[in-house]
N, C-alpha and C positions, 0 to 999 in steps of 0.2 A: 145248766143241764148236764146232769152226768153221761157215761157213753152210753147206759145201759138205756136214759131215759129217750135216747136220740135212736137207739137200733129199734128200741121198742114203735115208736112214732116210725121209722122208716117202713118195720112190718104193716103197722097199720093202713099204712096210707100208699104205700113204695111209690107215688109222686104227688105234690102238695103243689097249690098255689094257695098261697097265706097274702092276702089283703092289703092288712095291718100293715105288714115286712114288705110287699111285694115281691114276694117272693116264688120262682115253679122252679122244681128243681126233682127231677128222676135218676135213681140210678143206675143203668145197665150196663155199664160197660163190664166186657170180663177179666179175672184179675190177670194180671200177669200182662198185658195188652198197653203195648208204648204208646204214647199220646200222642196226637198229630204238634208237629211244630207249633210252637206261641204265635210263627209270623200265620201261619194258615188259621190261628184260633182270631188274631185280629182278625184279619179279611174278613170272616166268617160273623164277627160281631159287629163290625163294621157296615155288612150288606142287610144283617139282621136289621139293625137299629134303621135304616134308611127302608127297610122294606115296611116295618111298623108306620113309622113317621109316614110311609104313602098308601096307608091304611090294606094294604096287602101282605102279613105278615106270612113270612114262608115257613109255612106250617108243615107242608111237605118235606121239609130239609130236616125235621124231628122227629126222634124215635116215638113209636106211637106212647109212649105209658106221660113223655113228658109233651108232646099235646094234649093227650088228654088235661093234660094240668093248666096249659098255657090257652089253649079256643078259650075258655068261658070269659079269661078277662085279656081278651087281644084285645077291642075296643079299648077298654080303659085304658092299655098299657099304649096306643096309638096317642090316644088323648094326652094322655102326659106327655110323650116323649117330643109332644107339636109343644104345648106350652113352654117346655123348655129352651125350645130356638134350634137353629142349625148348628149341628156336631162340630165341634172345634178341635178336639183331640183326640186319641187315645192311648191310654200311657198303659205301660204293665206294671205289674206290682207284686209278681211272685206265683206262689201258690197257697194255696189254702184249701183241706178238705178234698184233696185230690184237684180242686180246679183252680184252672189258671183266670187270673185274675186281675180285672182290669180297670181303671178310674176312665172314665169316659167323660169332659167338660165340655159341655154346651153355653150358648148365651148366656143363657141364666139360671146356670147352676150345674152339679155333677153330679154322676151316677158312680157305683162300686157296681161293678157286674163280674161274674165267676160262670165258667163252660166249659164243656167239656167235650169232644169230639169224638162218636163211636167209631169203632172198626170198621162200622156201614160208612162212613163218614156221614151221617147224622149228626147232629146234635141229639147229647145225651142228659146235657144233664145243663141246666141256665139259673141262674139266680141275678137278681139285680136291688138296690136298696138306694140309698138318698148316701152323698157323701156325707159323712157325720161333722157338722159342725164345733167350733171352738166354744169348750164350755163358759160362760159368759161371766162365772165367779172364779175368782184366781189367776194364774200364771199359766201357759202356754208354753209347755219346754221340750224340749228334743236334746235326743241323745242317740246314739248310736243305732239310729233309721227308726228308732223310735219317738212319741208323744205320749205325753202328760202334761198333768192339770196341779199344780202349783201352790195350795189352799195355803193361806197364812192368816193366823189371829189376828186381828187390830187392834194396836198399842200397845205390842210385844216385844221384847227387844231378843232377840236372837233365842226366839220359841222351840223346846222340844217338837221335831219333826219324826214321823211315821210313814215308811215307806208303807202303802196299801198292796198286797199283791194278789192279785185276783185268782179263782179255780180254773177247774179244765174245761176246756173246750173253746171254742170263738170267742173267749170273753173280753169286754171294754172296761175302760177305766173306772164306768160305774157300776161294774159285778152285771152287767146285762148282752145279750146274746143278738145279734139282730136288730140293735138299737131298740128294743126295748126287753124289757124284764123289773126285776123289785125294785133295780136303783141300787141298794144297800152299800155300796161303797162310797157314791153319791151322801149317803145319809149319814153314813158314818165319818165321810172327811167333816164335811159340813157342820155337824155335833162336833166334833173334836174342835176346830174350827171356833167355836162359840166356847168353847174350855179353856182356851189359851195354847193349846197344841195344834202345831202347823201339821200339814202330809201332801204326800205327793203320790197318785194314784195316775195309770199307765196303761193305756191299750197293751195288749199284747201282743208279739208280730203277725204280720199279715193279717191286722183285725181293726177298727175304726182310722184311724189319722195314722197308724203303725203301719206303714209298709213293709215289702218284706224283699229282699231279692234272694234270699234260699229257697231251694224246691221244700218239700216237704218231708223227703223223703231223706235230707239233709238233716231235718229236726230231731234234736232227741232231748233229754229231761235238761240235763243239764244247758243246751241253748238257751233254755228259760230261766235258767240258775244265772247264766252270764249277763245275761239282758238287766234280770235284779240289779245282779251288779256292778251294770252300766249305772246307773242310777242311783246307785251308794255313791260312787266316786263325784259325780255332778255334788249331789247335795253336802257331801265333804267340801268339793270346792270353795261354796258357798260361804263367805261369812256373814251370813246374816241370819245362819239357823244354828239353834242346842244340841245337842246329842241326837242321835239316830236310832229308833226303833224298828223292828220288823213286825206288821202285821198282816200275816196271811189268808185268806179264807179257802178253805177244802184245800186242791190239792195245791195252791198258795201257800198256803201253811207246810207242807213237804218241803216245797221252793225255800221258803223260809228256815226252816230248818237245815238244809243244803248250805244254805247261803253264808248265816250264821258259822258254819265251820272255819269259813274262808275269812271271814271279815269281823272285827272289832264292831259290837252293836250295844248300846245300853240297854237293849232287852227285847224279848219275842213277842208277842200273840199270837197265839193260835185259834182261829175262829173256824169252827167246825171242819178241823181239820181228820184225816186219817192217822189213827196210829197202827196197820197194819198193813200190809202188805198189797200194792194195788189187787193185784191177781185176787185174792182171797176175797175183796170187797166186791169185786167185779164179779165174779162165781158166784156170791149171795144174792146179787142185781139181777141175775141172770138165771137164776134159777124158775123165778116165777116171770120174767119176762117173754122167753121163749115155749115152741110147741120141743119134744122129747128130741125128732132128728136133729133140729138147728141147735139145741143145748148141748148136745154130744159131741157138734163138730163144733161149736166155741169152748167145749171145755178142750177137748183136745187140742185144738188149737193155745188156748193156755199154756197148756203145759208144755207146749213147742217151745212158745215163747220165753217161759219160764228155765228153759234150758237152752237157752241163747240162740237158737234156731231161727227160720225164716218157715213163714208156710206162703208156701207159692199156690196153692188153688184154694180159694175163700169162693163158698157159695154168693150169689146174688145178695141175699139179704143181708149176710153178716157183714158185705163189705163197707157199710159206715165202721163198723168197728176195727175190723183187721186188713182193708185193704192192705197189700203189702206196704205201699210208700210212707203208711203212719207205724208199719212194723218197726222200724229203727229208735223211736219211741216210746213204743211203749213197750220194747225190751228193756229198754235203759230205766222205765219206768218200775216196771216190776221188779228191776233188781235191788232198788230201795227197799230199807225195812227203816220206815220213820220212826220208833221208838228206839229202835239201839242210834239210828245215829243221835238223836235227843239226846240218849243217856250220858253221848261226850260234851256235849254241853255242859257252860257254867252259866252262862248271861240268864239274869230273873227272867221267870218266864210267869204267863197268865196263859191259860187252857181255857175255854169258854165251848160249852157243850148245851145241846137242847134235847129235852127229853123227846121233841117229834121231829128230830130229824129222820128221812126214812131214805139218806144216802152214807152218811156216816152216823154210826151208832154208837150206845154206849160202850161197847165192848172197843172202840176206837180210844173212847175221852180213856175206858183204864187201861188200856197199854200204855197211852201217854203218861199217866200219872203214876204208873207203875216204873218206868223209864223216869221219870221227874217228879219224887215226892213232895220237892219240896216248893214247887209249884203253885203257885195265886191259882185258886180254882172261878170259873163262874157256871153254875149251872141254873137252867130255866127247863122246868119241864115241860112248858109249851112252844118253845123257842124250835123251827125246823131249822133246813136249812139254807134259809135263805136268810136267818138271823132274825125273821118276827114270828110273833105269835102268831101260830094256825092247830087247827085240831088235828088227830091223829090223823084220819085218812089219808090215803093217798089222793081222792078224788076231791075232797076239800081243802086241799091245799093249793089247787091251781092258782088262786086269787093272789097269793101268798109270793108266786114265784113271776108274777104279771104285772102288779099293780106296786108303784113305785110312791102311791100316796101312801099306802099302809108305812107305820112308822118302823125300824127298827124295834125287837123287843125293851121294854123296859127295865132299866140298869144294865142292859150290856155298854151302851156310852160311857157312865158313870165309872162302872167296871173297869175300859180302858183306858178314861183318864186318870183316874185313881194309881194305876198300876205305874202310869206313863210319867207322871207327877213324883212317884215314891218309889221308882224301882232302885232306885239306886241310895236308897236310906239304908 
């Protein structure tokens, strides 16, 4: 989900309780407003989970917009929290999305839960979801407070490997958001997988089995640059893998290109990747997402950004996108221009674009290819971007970005083994 698709859902809805996810989460707090301590955010989720569990959940301790979210499924969220047995831990694990963020292990089995504490000292803001389990094909690896999954051909001897690196936002090893979403990087190790090409696909920090102990506000593009490149190093180590490729998808593919400066790679993918400049993608997101006053103070705000600045007061709504503590960020992000650093590139590269992507566009795939003529192309003009076929709409495509049975499009696999198999001819 890109940012634009995430401020737009926040407009809509300004506090959700998602089922599926388990998910309530409001956001009110105002910008610029320090956080209460981590030790007072345990206490506070600590008397929570006990106050659920004795089926009197303190509803009065929340701001009103995120009760509203949280009464309809208290019952339920009692229910579960009994089957899983009496509280045994609670660990921290950093920040994420402004919240502080916690693994909570019960008898039988653990929670991720993320809070947030208003000025009122309310609670402002809660989310909670199932620990994500160890994916049950492949290897299980760590590296530097991070996890991944491991995928190797069978009866290969030291198989061309591909680093998978996922887009922005919350995303897991399998290109999905909240533990669920298309799968696609799931689909595509797995395909590769079955072509004789190994890869190794990566939570990102502070996001499924990826801990994280920096705030957030510690974050900027290149943390995600280095993390990659925790991950090149391991699979160097290794001798039981071939040459090392990078394939990105969205702003993966940025990462990827970053990366690439730095590091010796037998060759790129770029899967619906940006070739222009965040700001400028985000401005076109943003155009028809917002009512006239909120697009005036997020574009201003852009161009704060865009001139290395800090904007200290974000309205209400805009703060999924510009809270300050993700400001450090996405400075560093805008300051990228993906096709001139491309341009210094030599390592073969594959571009792969879909004619219905309605996050990155064609005007993306030609900057790239503009920067990189000589570039393996793949183009699909039903391909969006989640890498399968879906029709143009925006409102038809939900299925697309949800549903992890839909396949990958057809010859994007073919495509990357092909590439992955001959780049080096």
């Amino acid at each position: 989900m890109t940012l634009a698709r995430l401020l737009t859902l926040a407009l809509a809805v300004g506090a959700a309780a998602i089922a599926a996810d388990r998910v309530a989460c409001a956001q009110t707090v105002a910008p610029g407003v320090a956080r209460a301590g981590a030790g007072a955010e345990e206490n506070r989720l600590r008397s929570l989970i006990d106050s659920f569990v004795r089926g009197t959940p303190d509803l009065d301790g929340m701001e009103a917009d995120l009760r509203r979210a949280v009464e309809p499924a208290a019952a339920q969220t009692s229910a579960e929290l009994r089957r899983l047995g009496a509280l045994q831990s609670v660990t921290p694990l950093g920040m994420q999305s402004g919240l502080t963020i916690f693994r909570a292990s019960f008898e039988k089995g653990a929670l991720i839960f993320g809070l947030r504490i208003a000025p009122s000292g309310k609670l402002a803001a809660l989310v909670y979801r199932p620990q994500p389990a160890a994916e049950t094909r492949g290897e299980e690896v760590t590296t530097a407070e991070l996890a991944g999954t491991l995928l190797k051909p069978a009866n290969v001897e030291k198989p061309p490997v591909v680093l998978l690196i996922a887009g922005s936002g919350p995303t897991d090893r399998n290109g999905n958001q909240g533990g669920a979403g298309p799968g696609s990087l799931r689909q595509l190790a797995e395909a590769l997988a079955e072509r004789g090409i190994a890869s190794l696909r990566f939570d990102k920090r502070g996001i499924g089995r990826s801990p994280t102990s920096m705030r957030e506000d510690q974050l900027d593009f290149d943390t995600f640059v280095n993390d990659a490149g925790a991950w090149i190093k391991l699979l160097a180590a290794r001798g039981d893998l071939g040459p090392l490729y990078l394939a990105g998808h969205s702003e993966g593919g940025m990462i990827a290109i970053r990366l690439a400066r730095r590091e010796t790679v037998a060759g790129i993918v770029l899967l619906a990747t940006p070739g222009r400049r965040f700001s400028v993608i985000l401005r076109e997101q943003l155009t028809n997402a917002l009512p006239q006053p909120l697009r005036d103070e997020a574009f201003a705000a852009l161009a704060a950004l865009e001139r290395g600045e800090t904007v200290a007061n974000v309205s209400a709504p805009l703060l999924p996108l510009f809270r300050p503590s993700v400001q450090p960020f996405l400075r560093s992000e805008i300051a990228m221009d993906p096709a001139a650093e491309l341009a210094q590139l030599r390592a073969p590269l594959l571009i792969a674009s879909g004619g219905h992507d309605l996050q990155v566009t064609a005007a993306d795939a030609q900057a790239l290819v503009r920067a990189r003529p000589d570039a393996r192309r793949f183009e699909a003009p039903e391909m969006n971007h989640a890498l399968k076929a879906a029709p143009a709409g925006r409102a038809e495509q939900q299925a697309a970005y949800s549903d992890p049975t839909l396949p990958l499009i057809p010859g994007l696999v073919d495509a990357v083994a092909t590439f992955v198999k001959n780049a080096g001819r």
